[in-house]
N, C-alpha and C positions, 0 to 999 in steps of 0.2 A: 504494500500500500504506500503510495505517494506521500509525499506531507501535504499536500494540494486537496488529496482525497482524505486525509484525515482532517485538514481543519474545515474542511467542507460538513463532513459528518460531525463534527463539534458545532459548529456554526448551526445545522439542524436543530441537533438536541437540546443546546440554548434555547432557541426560536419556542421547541417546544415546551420546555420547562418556565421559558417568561411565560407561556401562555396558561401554563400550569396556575401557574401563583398567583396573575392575575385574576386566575377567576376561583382560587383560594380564597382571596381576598374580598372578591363580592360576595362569595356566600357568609366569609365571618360580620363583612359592614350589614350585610342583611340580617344574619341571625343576630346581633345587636340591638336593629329599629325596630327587628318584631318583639325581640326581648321586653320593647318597652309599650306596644300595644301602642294604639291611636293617641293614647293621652299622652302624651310625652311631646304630639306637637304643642308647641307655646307660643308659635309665630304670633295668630291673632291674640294680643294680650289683653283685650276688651272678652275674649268669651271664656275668661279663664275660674270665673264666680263659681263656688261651688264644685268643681275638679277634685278630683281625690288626686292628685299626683305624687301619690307616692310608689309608684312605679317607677316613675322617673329617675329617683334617687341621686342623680346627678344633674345638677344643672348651675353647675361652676362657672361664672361667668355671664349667665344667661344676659339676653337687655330683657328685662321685664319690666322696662320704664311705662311708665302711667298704667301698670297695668289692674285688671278687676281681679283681686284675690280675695274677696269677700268670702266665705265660708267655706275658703278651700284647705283642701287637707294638704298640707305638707310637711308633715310630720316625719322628721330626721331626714331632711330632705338634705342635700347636698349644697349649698346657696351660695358657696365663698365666691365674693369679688363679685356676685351677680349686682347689677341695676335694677337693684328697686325704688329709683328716685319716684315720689309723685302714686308710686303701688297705694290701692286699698285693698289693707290688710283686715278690715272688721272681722272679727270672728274668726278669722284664718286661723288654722291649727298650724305652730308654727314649732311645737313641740320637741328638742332633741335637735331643731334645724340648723345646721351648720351656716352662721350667717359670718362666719372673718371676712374682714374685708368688703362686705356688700355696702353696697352703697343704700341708703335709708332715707 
């Protein structure tokens, strides 16, 4: 075998191991957003009243600026550094919530 024909046959099996991993890698970022079920979107921060988010468990950093958390559950929720400027908290269960660094 050539060296021509061997780094050809390397050059393949690269090609197919990046293909490999890449789609490793989709299924672990999938099985992560399923992990957290539909509630774990937070984008719209106006429909977030009443949410149980404690699925979530992480949301380090979040912008939850101006957002509705009135009687939501976030109970040992994950919160550091998150933007809660302007949040209404009424009632929210904020319980064990990890809040370092959030903003308030």
């Amino acid at each position: 075998m050539t060296v021509e024909q061997r780094l050809d046959q390397l050059e393949k099996r690269n090609k197919r191991l990046t293909v490999a991993l890449t789609m490793m890698a989709m299924v672990a970022i999938t099985i992560q957003f399923s992990a957290c079920g539909n509630d774990c979107d937070v984008s719209d921060v106006k429909a977030l009243a009443g949410r149980d988010l404690t699925e979530c468990y992480d949301l380090a950093g979040a912008d939850l600026k101006g957002a509705t958390l009135t009687n939501a559950n976030l109970y040992f929720l994950a919160l550091e550094g998150a933007d809660l400027r302007r949040a209404k908290l009424t009632n929210a269960d904020l319980e064990g919530a990890n809040l370092k660094n959030a903003h308030l």
